[in-house]
Z-matrix of the N, CA and C atoms (Angstrom, degrees):
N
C 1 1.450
C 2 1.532 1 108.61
N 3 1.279 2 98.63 1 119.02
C 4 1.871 3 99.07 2 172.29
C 5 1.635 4 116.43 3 -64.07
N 6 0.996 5 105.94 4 164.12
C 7 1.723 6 113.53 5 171.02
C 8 1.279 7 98.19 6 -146.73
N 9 1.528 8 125.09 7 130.63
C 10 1.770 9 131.55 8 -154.40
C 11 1.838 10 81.16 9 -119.75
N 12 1.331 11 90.88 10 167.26
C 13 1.444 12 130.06 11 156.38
C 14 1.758 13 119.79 12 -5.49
N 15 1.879 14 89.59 13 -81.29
C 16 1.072 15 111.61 14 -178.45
C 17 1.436 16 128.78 15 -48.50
N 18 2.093 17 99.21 16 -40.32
C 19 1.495 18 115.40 17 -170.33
C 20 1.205 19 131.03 18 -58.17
N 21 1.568 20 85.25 19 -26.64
C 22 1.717 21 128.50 20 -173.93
C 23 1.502 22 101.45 21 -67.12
N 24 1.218 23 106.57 22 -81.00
C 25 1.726 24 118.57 23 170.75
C 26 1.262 25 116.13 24 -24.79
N 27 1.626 26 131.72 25 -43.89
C 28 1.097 27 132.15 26 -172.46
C 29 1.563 28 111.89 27 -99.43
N 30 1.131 29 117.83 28 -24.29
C 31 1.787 30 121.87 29 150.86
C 32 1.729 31 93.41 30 -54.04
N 33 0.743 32 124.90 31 -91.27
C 34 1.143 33 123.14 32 -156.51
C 35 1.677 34 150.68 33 -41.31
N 36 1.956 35 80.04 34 -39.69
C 37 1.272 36 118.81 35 157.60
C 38 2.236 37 113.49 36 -49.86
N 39 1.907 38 93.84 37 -45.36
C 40 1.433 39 76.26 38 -176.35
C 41 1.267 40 118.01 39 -102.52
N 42 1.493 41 116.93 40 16.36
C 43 2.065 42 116.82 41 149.20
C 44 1.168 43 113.51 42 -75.53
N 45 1.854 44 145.35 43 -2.04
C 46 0.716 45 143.42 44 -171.75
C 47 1.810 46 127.26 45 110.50
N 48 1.279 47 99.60 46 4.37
C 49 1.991 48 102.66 47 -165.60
C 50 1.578 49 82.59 48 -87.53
N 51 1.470 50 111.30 49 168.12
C 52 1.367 51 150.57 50 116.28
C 53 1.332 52 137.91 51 -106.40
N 54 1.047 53 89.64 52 150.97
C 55 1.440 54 97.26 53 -174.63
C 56 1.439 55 112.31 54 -97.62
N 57 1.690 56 106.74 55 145.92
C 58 1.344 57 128.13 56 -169.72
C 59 1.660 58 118.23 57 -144.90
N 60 1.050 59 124.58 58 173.83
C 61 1.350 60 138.03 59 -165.12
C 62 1.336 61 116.77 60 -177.96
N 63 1.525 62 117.89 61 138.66
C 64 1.333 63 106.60 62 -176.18
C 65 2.046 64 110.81 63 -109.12
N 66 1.000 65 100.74 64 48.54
C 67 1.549 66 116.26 65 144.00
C 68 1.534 67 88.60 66 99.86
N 69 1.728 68 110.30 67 -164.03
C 70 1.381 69 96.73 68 -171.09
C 71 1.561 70 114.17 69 -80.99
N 72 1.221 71 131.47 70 33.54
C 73 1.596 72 120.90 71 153.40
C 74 1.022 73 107.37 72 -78.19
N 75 1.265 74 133.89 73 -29.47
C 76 1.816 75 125.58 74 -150.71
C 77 1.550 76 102.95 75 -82.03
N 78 1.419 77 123.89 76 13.02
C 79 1.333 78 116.06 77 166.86
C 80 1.612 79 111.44 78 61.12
N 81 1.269 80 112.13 79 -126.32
C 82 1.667 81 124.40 80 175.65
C 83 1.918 82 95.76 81 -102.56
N 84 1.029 83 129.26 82 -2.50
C 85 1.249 84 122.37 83 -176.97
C 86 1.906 85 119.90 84 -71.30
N 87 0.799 86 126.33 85 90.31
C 88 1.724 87 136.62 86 -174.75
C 89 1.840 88 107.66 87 -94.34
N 90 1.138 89 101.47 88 166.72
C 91 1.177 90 119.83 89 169.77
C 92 1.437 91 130.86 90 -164.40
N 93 1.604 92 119.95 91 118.43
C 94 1.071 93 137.24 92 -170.58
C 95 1.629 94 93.99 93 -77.11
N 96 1.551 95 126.73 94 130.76
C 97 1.445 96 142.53 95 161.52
C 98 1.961 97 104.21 96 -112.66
N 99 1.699 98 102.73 97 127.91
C 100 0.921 99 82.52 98 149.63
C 101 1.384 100 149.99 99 -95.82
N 102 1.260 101 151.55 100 119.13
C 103 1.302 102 146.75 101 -157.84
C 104 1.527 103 126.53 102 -42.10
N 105 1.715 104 112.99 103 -20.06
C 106 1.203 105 127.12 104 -178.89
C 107 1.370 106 110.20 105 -97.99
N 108 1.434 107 128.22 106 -53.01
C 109 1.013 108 125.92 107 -161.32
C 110 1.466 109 122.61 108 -111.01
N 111 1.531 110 102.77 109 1.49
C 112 1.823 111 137.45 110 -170.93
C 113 1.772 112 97.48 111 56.92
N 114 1.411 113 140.95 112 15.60
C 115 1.037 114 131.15 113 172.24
C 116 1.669 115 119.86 114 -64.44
N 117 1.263 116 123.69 115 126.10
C 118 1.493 117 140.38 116 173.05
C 119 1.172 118 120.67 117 -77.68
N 120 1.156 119 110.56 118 153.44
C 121 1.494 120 128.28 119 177.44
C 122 1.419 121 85.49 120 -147.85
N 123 1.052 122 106.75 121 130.24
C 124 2.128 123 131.94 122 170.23
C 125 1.087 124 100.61 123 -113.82
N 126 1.470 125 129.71 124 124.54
C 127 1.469 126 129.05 125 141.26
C 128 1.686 127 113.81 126 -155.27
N 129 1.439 128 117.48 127 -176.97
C 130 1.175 129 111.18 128 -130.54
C 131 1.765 130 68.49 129 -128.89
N 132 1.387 131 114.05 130 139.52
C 133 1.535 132 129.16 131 -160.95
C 134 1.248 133 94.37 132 -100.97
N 135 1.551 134 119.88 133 128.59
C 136 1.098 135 128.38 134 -164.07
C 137 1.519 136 109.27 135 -67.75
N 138 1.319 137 117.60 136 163.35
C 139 1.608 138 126.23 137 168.34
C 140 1.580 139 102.90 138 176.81
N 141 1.908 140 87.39 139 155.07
C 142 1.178 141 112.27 140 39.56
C 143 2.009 142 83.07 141 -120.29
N 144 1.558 143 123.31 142 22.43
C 145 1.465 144 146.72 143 159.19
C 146 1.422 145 104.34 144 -77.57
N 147 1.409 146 103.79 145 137.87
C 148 1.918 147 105.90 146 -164.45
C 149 1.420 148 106.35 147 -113.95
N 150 2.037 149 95.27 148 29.85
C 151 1.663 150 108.22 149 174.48
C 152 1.661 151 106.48 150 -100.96
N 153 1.371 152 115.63 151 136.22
C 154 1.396 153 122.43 152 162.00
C 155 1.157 154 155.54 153 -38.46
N 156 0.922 155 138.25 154 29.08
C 157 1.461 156 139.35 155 -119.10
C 158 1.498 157 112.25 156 -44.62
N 159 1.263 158 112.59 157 173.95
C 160 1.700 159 122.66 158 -176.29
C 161 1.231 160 115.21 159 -51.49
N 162 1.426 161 107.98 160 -56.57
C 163 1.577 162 118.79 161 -170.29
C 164 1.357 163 109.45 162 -59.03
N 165 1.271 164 127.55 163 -54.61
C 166 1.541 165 140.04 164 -168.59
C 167 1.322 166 109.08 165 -58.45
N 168 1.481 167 111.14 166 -36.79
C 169 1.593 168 111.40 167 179.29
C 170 1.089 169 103.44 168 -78.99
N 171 1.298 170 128.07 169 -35.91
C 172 1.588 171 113.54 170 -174.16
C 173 1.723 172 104.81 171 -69.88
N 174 1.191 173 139.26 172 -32.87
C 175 1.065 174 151.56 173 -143.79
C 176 1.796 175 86.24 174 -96.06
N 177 1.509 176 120.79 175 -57.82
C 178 1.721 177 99.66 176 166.18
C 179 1.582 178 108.20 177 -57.94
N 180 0.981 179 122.48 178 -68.55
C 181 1.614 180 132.77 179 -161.36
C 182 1.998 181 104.06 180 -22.64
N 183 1.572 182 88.60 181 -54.98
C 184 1.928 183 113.66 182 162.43
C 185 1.658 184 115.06 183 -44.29
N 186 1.187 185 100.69 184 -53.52
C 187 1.425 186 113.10 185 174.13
C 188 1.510 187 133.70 186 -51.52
N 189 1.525 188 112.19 187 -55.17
C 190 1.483 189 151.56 188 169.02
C 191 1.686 190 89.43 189 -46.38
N 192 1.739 191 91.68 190 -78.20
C 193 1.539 192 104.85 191 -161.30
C 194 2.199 193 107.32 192 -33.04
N 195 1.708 194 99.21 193 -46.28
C 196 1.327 195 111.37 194 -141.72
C 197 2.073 196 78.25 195 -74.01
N 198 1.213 197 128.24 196 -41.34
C 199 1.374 198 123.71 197 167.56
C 200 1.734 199 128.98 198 -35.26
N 201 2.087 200 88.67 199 -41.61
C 202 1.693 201 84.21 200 -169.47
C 203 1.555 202 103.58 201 100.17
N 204 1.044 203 116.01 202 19.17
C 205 1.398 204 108.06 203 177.16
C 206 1.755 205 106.99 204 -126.15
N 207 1.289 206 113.07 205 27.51
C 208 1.378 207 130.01 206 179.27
C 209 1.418 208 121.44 207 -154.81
C-alpha cells in the first residue's frame, strides 16, 4: 500500500508539524517543524510520484517514535 505526499502532511500536520521550506533553493528538500517542541523532520518530497518511499517513512516513523508521539 502506497502512502503519498499529501497523507504524510496531514499525519503530521495533526501531531503538531508544519511544514516549511527555505524558498526556491531548497529544491525538493522540505521540512516538517514541530510547533511545540521545534523538533524536525527533513526530507526530500518525493517526485516526480507523490508516493513516499520505504526508507523515508521508516526514518519519520523512527523520528515520531524517538519524540513519543507513536
Amino acid at each position: 500500500m502506497d502512502f503519498t505526499y499529501d497523507e504524510l502532511k496531514t499525519v503530521l500536520s495533526g501531531l503538531g508539524y508544519q511544514e516549511t521550506n527555505k524558498g526556491k533553493t531548497s529544491g525538493s528538500r522540505v521540512a516538517f517543524i514541530n510547533v511545540e517542541s521545534t523538533h524536525i523532520i527533513r526530507i526530500h518530497k518525493p517526485h516526480p510520484k507523490n508516493i513516499i518511499k520505504a526508507y523515508a517513512l521508516q526514518y519519520i516513523i523512527d523520528e515520531l517514535k524517538q519524540q513519543g508521539l507513536l
